[in-house]
C-alpha positions as CSV (number, residue, x, y, z in Angstrom):
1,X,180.1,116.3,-90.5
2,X,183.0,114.3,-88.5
3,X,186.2,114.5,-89.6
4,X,188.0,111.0,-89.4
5,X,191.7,110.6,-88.8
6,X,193.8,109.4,-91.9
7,X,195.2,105.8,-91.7
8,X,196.0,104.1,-94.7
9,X,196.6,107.6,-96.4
10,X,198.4,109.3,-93.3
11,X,201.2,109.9,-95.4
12,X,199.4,111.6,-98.2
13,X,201.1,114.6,-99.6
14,X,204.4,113.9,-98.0
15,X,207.4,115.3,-99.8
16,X,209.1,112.7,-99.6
17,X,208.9,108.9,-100.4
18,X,212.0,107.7,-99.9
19,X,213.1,104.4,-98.3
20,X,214.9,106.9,-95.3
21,X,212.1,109.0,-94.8
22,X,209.1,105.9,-94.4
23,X,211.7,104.5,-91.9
24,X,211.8,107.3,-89.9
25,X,208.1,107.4,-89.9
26,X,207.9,104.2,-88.5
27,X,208.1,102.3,-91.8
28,X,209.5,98.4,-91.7
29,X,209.1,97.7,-88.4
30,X,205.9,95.1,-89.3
31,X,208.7,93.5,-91.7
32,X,210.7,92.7,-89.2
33,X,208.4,92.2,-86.2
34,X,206.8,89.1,-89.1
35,X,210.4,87.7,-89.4
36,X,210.8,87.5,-85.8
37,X,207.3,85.6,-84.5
38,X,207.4,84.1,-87.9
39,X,204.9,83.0,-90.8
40,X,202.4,81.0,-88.4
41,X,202.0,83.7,-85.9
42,X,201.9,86.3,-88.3
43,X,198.8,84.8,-90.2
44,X,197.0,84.4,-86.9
45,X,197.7,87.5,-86.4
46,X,196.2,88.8,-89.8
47,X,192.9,86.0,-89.9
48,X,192.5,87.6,-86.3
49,X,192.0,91.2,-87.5
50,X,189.3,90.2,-89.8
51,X,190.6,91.9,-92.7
52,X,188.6,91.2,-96.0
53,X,189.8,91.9,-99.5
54,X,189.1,95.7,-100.6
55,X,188.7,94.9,-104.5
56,X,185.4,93.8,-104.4
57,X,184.8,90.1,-103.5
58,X,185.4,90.3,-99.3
59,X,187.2,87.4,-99.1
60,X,188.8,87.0,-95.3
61,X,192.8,87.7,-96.3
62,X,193.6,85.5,-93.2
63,X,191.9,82.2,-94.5
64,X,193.1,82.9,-98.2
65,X,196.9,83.1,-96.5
66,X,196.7,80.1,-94.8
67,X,195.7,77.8,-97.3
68,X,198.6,78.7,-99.4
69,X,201.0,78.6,-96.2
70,X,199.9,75.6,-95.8
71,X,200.2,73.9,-98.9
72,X,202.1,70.7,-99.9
73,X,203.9,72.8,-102.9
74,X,207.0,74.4,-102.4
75,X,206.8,76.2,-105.1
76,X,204.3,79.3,-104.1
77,X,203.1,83.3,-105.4
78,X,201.9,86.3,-104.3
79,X,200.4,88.8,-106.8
80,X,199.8,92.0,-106.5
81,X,196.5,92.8,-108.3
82,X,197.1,96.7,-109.4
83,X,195.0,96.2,-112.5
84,X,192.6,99.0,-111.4
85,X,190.1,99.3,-114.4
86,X,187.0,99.5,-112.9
87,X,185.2,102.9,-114.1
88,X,185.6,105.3,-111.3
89,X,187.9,103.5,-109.1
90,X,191.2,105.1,-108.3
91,X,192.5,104.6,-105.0
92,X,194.9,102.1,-105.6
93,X,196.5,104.6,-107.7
94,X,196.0,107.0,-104.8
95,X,197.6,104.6,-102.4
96,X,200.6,103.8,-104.1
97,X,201.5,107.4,-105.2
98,X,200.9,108.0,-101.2
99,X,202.9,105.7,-99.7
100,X,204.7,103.3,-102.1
101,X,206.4,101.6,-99.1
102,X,203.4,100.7,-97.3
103,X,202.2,99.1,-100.4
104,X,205.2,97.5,-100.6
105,X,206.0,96.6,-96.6
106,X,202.5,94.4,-96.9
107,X,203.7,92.2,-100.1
108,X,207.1,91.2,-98.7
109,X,205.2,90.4,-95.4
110,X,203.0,88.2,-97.4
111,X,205.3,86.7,-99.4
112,X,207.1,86.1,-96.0
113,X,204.1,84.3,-94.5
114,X,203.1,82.1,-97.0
115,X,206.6,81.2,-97.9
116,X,206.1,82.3,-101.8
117,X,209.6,82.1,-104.3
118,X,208.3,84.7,-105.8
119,X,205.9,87.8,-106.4
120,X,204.5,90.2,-109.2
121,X,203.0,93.0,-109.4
122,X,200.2,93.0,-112.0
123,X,200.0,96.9,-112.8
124,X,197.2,98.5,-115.0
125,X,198.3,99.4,-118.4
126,X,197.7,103.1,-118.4
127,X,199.4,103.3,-115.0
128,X,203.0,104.6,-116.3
129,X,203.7,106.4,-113.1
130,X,202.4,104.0,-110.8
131,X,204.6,101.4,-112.5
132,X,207.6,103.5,-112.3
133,X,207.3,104.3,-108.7
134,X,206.9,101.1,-107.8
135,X,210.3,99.7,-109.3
136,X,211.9,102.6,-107.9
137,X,210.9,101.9,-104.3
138,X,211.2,98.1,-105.1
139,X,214.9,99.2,-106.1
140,X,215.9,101.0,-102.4
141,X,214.4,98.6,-100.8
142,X,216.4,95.7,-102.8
143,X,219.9,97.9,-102.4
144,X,218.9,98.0,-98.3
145,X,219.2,93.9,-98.4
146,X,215.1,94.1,-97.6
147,X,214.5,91.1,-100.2
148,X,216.9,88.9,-98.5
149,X,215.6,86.6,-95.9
150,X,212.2,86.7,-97.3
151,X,212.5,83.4,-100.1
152,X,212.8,80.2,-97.8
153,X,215.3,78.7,-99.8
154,X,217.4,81.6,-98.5
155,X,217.6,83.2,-102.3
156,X,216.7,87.1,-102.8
157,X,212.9,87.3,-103.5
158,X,212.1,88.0,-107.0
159,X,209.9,90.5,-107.6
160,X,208.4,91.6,-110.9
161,X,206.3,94.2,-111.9
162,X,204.1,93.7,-114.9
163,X,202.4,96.2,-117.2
164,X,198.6,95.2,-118.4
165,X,197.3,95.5,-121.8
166,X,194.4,97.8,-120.6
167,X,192.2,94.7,-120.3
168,X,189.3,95.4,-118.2
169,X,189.0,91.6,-118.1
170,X,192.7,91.1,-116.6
171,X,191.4,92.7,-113.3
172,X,189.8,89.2,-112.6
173,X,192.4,86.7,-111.0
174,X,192.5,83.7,-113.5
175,X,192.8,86.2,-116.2
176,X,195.2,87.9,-114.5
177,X,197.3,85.0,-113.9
178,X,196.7,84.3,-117.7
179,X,198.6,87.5,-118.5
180,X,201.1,87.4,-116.5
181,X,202.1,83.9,-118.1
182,X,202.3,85.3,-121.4
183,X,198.5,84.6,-122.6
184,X,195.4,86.2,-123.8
185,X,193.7,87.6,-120.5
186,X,190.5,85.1,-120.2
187,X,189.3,83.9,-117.1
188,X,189.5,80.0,-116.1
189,X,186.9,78.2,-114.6
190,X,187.0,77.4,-110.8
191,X,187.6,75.3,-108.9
192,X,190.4,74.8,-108.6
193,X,190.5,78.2,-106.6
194,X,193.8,80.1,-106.8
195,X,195.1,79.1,-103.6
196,X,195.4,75.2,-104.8
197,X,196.2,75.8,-108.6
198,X,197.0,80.1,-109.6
199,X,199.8,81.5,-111.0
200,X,201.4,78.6,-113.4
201,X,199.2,76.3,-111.8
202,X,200.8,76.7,-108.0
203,X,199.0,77.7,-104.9
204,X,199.0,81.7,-105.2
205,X,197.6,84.5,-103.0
206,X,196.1,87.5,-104.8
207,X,195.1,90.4,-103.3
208,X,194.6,94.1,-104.5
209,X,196.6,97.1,-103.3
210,X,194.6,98.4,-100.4
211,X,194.5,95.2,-98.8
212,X,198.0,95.0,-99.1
213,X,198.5,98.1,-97.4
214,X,196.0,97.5,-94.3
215,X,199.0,94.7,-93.3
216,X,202.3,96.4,-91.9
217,X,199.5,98.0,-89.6
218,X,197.9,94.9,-88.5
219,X,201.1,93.3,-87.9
220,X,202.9,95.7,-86.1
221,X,200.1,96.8,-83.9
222,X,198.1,93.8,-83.7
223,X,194.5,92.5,-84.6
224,X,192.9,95.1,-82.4
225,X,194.7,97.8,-84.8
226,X,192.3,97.2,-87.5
227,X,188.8,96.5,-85.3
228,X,189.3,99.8,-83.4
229,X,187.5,101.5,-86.7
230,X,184.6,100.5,-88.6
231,X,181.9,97.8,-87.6
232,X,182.5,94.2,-85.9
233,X,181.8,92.5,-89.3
234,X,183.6,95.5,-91.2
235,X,186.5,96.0,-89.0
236,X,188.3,98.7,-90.1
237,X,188.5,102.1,-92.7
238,X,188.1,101.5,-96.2
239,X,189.0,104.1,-99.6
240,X,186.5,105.6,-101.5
241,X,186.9,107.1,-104.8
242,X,183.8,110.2,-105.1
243,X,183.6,111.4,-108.6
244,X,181.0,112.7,-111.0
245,X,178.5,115.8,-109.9
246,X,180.2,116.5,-106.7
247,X,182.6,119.5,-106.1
248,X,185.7,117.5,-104.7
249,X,186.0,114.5,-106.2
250,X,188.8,112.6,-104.9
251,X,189.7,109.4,-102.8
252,X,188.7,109.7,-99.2
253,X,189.1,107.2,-96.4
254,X,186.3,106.9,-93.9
255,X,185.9,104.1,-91.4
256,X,183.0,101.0,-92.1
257,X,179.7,101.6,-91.0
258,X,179.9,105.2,-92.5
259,X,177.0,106.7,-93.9
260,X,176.7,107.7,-97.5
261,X,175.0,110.9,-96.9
262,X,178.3,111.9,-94.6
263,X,180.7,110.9,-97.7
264,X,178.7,112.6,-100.0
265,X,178.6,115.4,-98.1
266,X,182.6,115.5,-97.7
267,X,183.0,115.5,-101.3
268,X,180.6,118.5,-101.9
269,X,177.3,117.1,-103.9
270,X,174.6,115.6,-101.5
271,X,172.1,118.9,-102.8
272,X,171.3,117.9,-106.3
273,X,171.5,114.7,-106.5
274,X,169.7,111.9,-108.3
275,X,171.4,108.5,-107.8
276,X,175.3,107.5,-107.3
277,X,176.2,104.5,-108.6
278,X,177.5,102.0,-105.9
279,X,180.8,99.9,-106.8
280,X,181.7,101.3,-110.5
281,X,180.1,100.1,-114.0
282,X,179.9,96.6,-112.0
283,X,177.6,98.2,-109.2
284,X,174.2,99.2,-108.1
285,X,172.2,102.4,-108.4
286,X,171.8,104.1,-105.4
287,X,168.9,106.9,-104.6
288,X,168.4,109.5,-102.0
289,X,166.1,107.6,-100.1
290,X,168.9,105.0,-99.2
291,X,171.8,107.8,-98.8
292,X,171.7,106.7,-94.9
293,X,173.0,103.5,-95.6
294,X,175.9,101.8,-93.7
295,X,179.1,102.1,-95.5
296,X,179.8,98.6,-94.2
297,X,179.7,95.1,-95.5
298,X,176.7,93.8,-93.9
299,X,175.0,97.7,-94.2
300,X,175.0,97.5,-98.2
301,X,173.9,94.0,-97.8
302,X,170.8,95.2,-96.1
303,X,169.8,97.5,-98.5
304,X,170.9,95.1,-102.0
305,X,173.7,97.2,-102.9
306,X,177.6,96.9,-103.1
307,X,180.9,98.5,-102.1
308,X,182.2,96.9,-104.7
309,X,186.1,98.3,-105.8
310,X,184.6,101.5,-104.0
311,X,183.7,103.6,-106.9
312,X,181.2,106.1,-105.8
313,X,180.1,108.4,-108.7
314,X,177.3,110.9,-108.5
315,X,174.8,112.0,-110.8
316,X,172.7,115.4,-110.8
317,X,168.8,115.3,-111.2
318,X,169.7,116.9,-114.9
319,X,171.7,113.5,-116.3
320,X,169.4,111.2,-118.1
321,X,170.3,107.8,-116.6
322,X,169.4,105.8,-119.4
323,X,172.7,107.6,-121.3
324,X,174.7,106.5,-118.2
325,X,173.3,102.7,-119.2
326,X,173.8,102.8,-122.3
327,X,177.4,104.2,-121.8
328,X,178.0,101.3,-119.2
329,X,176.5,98.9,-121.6
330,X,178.9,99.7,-124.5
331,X,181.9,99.6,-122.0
332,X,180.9,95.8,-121.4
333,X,180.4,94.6,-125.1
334,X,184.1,96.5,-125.8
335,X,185.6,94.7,-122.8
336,X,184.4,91.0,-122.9
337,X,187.1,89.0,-123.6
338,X,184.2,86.7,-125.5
339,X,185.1,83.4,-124.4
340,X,181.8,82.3,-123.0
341,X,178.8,82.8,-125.5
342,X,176.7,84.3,-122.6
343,X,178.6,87.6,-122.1
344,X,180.2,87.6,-125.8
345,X,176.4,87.9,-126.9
346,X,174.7,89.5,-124.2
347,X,176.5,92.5,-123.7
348,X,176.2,93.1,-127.1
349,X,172.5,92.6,-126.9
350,X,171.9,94.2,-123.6
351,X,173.3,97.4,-125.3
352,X,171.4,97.4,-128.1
353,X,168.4,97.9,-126.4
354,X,169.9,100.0,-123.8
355,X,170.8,102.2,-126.9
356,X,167.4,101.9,-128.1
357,X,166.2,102.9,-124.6
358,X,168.9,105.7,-124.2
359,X,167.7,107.5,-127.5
360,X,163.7,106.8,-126.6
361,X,162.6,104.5,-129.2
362,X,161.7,101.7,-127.4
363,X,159.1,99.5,-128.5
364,X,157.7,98.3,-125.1
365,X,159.1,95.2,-124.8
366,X,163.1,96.0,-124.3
367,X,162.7,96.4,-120.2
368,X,161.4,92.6,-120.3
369,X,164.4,91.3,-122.4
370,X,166.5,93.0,-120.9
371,X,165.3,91.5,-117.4
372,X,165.7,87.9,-119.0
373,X,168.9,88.5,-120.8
374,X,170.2,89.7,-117.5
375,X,169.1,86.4,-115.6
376,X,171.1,84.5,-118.5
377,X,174.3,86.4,-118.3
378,X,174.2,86.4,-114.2
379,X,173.7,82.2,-114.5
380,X,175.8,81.1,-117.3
381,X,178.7,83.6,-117.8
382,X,182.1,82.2,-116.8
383,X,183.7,85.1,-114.6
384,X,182.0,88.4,-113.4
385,X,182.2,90.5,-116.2
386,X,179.1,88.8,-117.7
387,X,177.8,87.8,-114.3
388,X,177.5,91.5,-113.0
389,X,177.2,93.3,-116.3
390,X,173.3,93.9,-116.2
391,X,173.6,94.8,-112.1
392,X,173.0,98.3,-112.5
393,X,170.6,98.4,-115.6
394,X,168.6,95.9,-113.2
395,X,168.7,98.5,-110.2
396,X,167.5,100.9,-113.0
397,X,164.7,99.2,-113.8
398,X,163.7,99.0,-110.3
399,X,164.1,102.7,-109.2
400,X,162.6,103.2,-112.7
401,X,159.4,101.1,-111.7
402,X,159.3,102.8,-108.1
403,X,159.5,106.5,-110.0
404,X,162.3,107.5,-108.7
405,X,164.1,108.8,-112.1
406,X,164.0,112.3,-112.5
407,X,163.7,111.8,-116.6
């Protein structure tokens, strides 16, 4: 098993996290290289690294920069999307309680290169100690004079943090935005895309925590920083949280391309195992026949499968999978908002016959409605809470077909 070098979480178990300390360590010095080529430069700099958001969608952070530097509005965002509420995820929280500064370093370069008047910080609800860090670094980092410069009208950038409602729905962008305004957290249709019309309808950039934190890197280092790890299409390392039947579950940071077997194995729980689901409750079922799989982009992609917000949870030959679907199923009828008919229904149906499933009583015909009410929910729902909601009771049904459950 190859032990891989530490880069995003290098700092892990430091004592200390003050301002003093991540400037000796090197910290700040991609702040101020940014100011000095300035925003064009440093957006090449970032589009040239390849980096692709970590929260799921893989959208090129480069590309998604540009179009709001470039934008005819003066008035600009970035947010900070630290609403980590997908089930097993929780490396964001990892990150940030690592290295604060980091996280912190890569928003004010952002907000630097696109020009934003402002920035929030969208935190998850039952993240108290996250939150709290956060203003606390924010805070040494405003009393050093590390806001100023930042705003181009030459004002201090105003940063806020705010607290989510534990919304799972809220970790989507539009709804996001919809908090933060003061709203009930429901998605918005799109276009327009947040980059044209976000945050009170001006051109925002939103990215999640460990994209934030791959930046100071990039910048000060350079694009080759991030593609000397990982794969050409998945340049560099990405977080993994491992929970569920292994025996040290915890967030570990491997570089792309990966295999799962190797990350399974670091955890402790490749022995026993019948399936990991891929990506959290919004993911894939994954069996031992595919542990060799790529932890990359494209190697996922091969094999119909997801990294997703890079939950990896394991499951023992003993656990009746049908009780993990049903479990997921309920989590999605509690958390859709219920705005489009599609999910507000369907969720509820799917678990219903998930539950029927779960407890054996099925009838014989569930697997098929369930199969069609998927298809429905995957075309008509607005966001991708009802789009993805059936993704792993589909992969399920597969493995189930191919025999691969153990009950």
């Amino acid at each position: 098993m190859a032990m891989h070098e530490a880069v995003l979480l290098r700092r892990r178990g430091a004592e200390q996290r003050n301002l003093k300390a991540y400037v000796a360590s090197g910290g700040l010095a991609a702040l101020a290289k940014a100011r000095a080529i300035g925003p064009e430069e440093t957006v090449r700099i970032l589009t040239d690294s390849g980096l692709v958001g970590r929260g799921g969608a893989a959208f090129p952070a480069g590309r998604k920069w540009e179009s709001v530097r470039t934008a005819k509005d003066p008035i600009r965002y970035v947010v900070l999307n630290t609403d980590e509420s997908e089930p097993g995820t929780f490396k964001d929280r990892v990150m940030i309680e690592s290295d604060p500064f980091m996280v912190l370093e890569g928003l004010l370069i952002a907000c630097y290169a696109v020009s934003a008047t402002g920035a929030y910080i969208y935190v998850r609800g039952e993240y108290g100690r996250v939150a709290d860090l956060l203003q606390q670094s924010l805070r040494e980092l405003q009393q050093a004079g590390h806001l100023e410069g930042i705003e181009p009208q030459g004002r201090p950038l105003r940063v806020e943090i705010r607290r989510g409602g534990g919304a799972y729905i809220c970790g989507e962008e539009t709804a996001l935005f919809r908090s933060i305004e003061g709203y009930r957290g429901e998605p918005m249709a799109k276009p327009p895309f947040p980059t044209v019309a976000g945050l009170f309808r001006k051109p925002t950039v939103v990215n999640n925590v460990e994209t934030i934190a791959n930046v100071p890197d990039i910048i000060a280092f350079g694009a080759k920083a991030l593609r000397s790890r990982g794969t050409e299409r998945s340049p560099g390392t990405k977080l993994f949280s491992v929970s569920g039947h292994v025996a040290r579950p915890d967030t570990y940071e491997v570089p792309f391309g990966t295999p799962l077997s190797e990350l399974l194995q670091m955890a402790g729980g490749e022995a026993d195992l019948q399936a990991v689901l891929m990506g959290g409750a919004a993911g894939t079922f994954v069996f031992p026949k595919d542990f060799d799989l790529a932890l990359s982009y494209e190697g996922v992609a091969e094999r119909h499968t997801t990294l997703g917000s890079g939950a990896v949870i394991a499951f023992n030959r003993q656990t009746n999978l049908w009780q993990v679907a049903e479990r997921l199923g309920r989590f999605f009828a509690h958390e859709s908002c219920g705005q489009c008919v599609p999910c507000r229904v369907g969720t509820r149906r799917q678990h219903e016959m998930l539950a029927t499933l779960a407890a054996g009583r099925g009838q014989g015909d569930e697997r098929g409605l369930l199969l069609r009410l998927s298809q429905v929910m995957t075309d008509a729902s607005i966001c991708g809470l009802g789009q993805t909601a059936a993704t792993a009771v589909r992969s399920l049904m597969d493995a189930e077909s191919a025999g691969l459950l153990a009950h």
